[in-house]
C-alpha positions as a printed Julia matrix, in Angstrom:
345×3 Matrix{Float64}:
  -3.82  -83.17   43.75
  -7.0   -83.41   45.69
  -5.82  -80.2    47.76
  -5.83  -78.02   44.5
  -9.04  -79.97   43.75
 -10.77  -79.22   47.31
  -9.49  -75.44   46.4
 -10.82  -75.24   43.05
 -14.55  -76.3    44.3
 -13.93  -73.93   47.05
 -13.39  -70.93   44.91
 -16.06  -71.74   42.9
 -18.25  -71.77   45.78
 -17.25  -68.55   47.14
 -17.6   -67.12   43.44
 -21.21  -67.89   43.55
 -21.71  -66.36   47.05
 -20.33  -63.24   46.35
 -21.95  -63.19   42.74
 -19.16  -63.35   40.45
 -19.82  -64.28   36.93
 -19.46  -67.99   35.34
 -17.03  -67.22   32.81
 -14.54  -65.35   35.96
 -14.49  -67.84   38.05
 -13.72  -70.96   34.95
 -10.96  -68.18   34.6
  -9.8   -68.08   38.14
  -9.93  -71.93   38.17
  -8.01  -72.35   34.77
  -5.01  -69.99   36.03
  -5.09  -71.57   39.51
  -4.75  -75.43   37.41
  -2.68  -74.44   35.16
  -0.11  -73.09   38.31
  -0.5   -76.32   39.71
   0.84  -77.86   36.5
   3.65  -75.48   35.67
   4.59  -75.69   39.56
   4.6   -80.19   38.71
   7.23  -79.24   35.67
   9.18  -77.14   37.43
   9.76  -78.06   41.12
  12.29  -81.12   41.63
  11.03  -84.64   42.85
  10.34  -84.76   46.23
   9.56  -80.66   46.84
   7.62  -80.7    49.87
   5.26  -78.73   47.49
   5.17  -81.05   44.53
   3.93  -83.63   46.93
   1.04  -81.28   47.77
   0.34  -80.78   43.74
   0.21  -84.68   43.15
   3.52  -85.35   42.22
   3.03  -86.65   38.73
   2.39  -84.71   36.04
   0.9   -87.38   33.91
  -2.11  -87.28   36.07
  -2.44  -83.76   36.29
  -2.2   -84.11   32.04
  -4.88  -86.86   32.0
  -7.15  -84.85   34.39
  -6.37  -81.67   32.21
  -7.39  -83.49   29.31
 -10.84  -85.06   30.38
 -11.53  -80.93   31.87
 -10.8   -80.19   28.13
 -12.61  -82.84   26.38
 -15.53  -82.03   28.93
 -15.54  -78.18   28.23
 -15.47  -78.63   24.51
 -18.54  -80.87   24.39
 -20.4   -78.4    26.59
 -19.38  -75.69   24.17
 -20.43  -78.2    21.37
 -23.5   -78.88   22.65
 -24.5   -75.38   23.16
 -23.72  -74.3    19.49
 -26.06  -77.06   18.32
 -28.77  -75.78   20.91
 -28.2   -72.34   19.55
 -28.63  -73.28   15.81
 -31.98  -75.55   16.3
 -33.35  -72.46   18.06
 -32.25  -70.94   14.79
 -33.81  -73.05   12.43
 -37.16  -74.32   14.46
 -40.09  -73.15   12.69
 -41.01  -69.61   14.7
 -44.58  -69.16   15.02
 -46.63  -67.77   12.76
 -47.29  -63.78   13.68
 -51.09  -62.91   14.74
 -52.38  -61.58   11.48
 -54.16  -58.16   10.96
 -57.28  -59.69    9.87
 -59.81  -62.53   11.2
 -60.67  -65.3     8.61
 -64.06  -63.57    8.65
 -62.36  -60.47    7.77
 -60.62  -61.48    4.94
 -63.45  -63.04    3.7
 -65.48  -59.7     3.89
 -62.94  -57.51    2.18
 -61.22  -60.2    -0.35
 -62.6   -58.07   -3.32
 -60.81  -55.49   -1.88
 -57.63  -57.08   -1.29
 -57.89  -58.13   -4.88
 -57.85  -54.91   -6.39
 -53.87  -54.14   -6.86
 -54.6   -50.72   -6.08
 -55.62  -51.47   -2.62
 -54.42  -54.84   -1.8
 -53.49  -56.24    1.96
 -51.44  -52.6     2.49
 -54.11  -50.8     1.66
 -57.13  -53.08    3.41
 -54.64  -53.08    6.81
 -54.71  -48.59    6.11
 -57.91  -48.56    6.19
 -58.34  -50.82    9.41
 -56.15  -48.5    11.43
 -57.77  -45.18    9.6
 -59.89  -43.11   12.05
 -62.6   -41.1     9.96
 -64.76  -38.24   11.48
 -68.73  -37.88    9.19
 -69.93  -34.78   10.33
 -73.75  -34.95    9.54
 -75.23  -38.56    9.43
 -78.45  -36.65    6.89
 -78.21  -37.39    3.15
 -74.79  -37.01    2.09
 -73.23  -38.85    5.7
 -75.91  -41.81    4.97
 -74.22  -43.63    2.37
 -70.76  -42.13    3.11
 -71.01  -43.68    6.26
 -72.15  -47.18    5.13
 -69.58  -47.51    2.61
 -66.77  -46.49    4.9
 -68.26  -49.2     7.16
 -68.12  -51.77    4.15
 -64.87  -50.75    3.11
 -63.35  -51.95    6.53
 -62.74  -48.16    8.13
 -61.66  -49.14   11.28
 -62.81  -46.28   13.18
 -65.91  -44.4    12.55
 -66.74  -41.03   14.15
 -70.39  -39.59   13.6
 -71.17  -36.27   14.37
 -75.08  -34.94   14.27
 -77.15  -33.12   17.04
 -80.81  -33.94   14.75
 -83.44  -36.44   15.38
 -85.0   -39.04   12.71
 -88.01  -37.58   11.1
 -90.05  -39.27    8.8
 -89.39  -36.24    5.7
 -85.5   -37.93    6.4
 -86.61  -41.38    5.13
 -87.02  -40.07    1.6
 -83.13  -39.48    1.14
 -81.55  -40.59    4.35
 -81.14  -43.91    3.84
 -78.75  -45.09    7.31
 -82.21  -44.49    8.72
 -85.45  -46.81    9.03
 -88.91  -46.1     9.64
 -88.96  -47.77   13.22
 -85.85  -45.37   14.36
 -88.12  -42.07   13.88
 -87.34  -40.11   16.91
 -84.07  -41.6    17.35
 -81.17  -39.8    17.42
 -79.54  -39.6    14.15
 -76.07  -40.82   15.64
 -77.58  -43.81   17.37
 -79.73  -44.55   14.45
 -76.39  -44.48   12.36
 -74.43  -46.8    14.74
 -77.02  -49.57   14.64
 -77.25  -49.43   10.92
 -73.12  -49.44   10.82
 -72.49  -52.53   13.1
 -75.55  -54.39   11.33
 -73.76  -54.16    8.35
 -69.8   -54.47    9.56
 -69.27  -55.79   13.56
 -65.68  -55.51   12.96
 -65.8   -51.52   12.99
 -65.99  -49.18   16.1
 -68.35  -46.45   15.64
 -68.1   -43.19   17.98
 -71.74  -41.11   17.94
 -71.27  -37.56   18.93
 -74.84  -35.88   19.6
 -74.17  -32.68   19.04
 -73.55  -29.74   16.19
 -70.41  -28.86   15.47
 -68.89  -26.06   16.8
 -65.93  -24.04   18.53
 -66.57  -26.27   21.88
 -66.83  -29.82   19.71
 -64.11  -28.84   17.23
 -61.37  -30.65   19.28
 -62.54  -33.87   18.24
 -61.31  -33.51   14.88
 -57.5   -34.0    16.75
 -58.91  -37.85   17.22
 -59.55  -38.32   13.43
 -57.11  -39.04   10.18
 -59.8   -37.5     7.93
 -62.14  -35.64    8.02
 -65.93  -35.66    5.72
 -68.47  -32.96    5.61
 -72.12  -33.72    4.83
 -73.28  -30.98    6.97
 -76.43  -28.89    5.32
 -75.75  -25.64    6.34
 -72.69  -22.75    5.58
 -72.08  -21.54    9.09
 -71.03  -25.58    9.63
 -69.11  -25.72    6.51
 -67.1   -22.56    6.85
 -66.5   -23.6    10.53
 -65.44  -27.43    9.72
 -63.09  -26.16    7.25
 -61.76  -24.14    9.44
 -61.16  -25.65   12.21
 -59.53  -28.89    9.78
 -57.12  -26.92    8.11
 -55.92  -25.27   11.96
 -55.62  -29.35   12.99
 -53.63  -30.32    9.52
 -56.62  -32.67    9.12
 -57.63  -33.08    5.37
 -61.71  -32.33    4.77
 -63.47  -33.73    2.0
 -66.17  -31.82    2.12
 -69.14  -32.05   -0.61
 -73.21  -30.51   -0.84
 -76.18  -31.12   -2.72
 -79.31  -28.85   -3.56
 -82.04  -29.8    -6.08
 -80.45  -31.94   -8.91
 -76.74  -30.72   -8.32
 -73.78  -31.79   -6.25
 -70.37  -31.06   -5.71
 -67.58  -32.04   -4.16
 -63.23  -31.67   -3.15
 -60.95  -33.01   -1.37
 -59.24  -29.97    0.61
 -55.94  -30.21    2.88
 -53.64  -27.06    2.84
 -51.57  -28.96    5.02
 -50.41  -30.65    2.04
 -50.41  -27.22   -0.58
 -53.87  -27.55   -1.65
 -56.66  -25.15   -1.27
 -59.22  -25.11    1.44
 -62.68  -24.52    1.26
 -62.73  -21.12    2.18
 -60.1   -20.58   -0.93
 -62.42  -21.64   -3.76
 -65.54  -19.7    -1.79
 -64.46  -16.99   -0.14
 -67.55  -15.14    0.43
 -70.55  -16.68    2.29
 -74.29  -16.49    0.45
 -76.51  -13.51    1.7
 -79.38  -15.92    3.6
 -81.94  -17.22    1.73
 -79.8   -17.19   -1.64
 -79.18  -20.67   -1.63
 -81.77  -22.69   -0.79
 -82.01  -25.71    1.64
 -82.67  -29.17    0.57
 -85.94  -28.04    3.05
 -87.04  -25.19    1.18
 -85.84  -26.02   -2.3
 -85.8   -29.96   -2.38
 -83.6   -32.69   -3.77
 -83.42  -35.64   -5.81
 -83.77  -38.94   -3.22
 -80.91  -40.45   -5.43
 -78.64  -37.27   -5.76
 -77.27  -37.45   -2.2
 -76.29  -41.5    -2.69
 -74.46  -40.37   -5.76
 -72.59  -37.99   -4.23
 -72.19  -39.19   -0.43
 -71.16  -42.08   -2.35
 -68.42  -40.21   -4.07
 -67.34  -38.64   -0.78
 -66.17  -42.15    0.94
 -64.88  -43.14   -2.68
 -62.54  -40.27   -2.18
 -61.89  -41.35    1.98
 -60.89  -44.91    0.4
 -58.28  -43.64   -2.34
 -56.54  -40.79    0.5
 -56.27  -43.54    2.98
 -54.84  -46.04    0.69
 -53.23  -44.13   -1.76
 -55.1   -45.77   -4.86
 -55.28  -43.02   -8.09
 -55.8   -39.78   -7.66
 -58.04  -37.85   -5.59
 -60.15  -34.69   -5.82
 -57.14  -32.96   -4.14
 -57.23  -29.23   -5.75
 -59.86  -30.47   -8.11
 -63.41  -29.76   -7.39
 -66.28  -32.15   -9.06
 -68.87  -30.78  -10.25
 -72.08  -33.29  -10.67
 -75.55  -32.05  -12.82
 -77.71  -35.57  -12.23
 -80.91  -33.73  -14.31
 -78.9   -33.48  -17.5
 -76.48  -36.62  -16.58
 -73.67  -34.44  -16.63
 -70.13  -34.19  -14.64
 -67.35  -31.99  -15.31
 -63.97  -31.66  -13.01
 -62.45  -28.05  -12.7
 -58.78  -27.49  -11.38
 -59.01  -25.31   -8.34
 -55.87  -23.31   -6.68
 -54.91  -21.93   -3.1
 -55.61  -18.53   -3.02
 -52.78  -16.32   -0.43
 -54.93  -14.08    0.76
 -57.25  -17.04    1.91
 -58.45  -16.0     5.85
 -57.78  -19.44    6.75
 -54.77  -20.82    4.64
 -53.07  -17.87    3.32
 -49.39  -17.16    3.79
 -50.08  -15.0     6.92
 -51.98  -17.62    8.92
């Protein structure tokens, strides 16, 4: 018996040299005992070989017992490893949000429009302002407030003072500042949580592959050549543009992604003004209010695309008169001969 012994522990050990799996070589041991056992039943008393197996086969029994009993509380004791792993409390995951960030936006996650979904959509949203003048002001410290994770500004002016009157991202010390760096400052005073990306340029063909880095995209640029090209250039990226403008008392403002079978700007105005037929908030003025009321709007839109809350100024355009208090919201269609959207681009 302690030969087969002595040549169970040695195949064992030269199972673990060469590598071979646990549960082969209990195999290889279990055939090799249980041979020993049928060779105790079978060979006559006083086989040269018996004598080499142990002659009795009650002890080979009793050993094959304890082996058994000793197996099955291993296998016992694993299964009760197995389910306390199961049922021991797992950790709780990191959560999206800081304490201090919950705090900030709980009247947001109130709202059951919004709610955690919708406060955790607009973390991870990436918005591109082009313009941080009067419109981008308050669009861009609202998007800040509302917890936009990522904020892209896009302007290639200075601060003047004639800004102050309208602009309000701006203060009187940043005067000569660059309007992007004047708008980060004011951002991540109000809302550290956010990252803001300044681009100090204009927009044009060379900067127009930023909009690939953005979810969204809002215009508040002042000029046509900027708006035609922005619109452009988003509905070529798939990128919807909420683009809005202001002159004198009046505002207006859409939502536009043909990506998604709405129209595009260049739909609803196909034809550029003549120069000098619509005048610039420069040459022609504005309310200081008007642009609040209306930038305001803008990220009011960015909030209900990115969390899906109500519905949006998606091929609607809003049409705001602030001297006679009076709004009205026109239904607006894709046109297919549109030179950016149509069916043959």
């Amino acid at each position: 018996m302690i030969g087969i012994l002595l040549l169970m522990a040695g195949l064992w050990g030269l199972g673990a040299v060469f590598g071979t799996a646990r549960r082969s070589r209990v195999l290889a041991m279990a055939v090799l005992w249980g041979a020993a056992g049928l060779g105790l039943a079978a060979l006559p008393a006083g086989h040269p070989l018996r004598r080499i197996l142990g002659e009795d086969l009650r002890v080979w029994g009793a050993l094959t017992l304890l082996a058994l009993l000793g197996l099955g509380y291993g296998v016992l004791v694993s299964r009760l490893k197995l389910r306390a792993e199961a049922t021991k409390p797992k950790p709780a995951p990191t959560p999206s949000f800081s304490p201090e960030e919950l705090n900030r936006y709980a009247r947001h996650i109130m709202l059951r429009e919004i709610g955690g979904p919708g406060q955790k959509a607009l973390k991870n949203a990436r918005v591109l302002v082009i313009g941080a003048g009067g419109l981008g002001s308050p669009a861009l410290l609202y998007l800040a407030a509302a917890g936009v994770g990522c904020i892209g500004v896009m302007d290639g002016d200075v601060v003047d003072a004639s800004n102050l009157q309208r602009q309000i991202i701006h203060k009187d010390k940043g005067i000569g500042l660059a309007k992007v760096q004047s708008a980060r400052e004011a951002i991540l005073a109000l809302n550290p949580y956010v990252t803001v990306r300044p681009y100090q340029r204009r927009f044009d063909d060379q900067t127009a592959a930023v909009l690939q880095d953005y979810d969204l995209v809002l215009d508040g640029s002042d000029n046509f050549d900027t708006r035609y090209l922005v619109n452009k250039m988003a509905a070529k990226a798939g990128v919807p543009l909420i683009s809005a403008a202001i002159t004198q008392w009046e505002g207006q403002i859409s939502l536009y992604d043909p990506a998604h079978g709405s129209p595009c700007y260049e739909c609803i105005f196909p034809d550029r003004p003549a120069p000098g037929l619509v005048p610039t908030c420069a040459e022609a003025g504005v309310a200081a209010p008007l642009p609040g009321v209306i930038g305001a709007m803008m990220a009011m839109e960015a909030v209900k695309h990115i969390t899906r809350a109500g519905l949006t100024l998606r091929g609607r355009l809003l049409i705001h008169d602030a001297l006679y208090a009076e709004t009205r919201v026109i239904e607006i269609t894709r046109r297919p001969d549109c030179a950016v959207c149509g069916m043959h681009h």
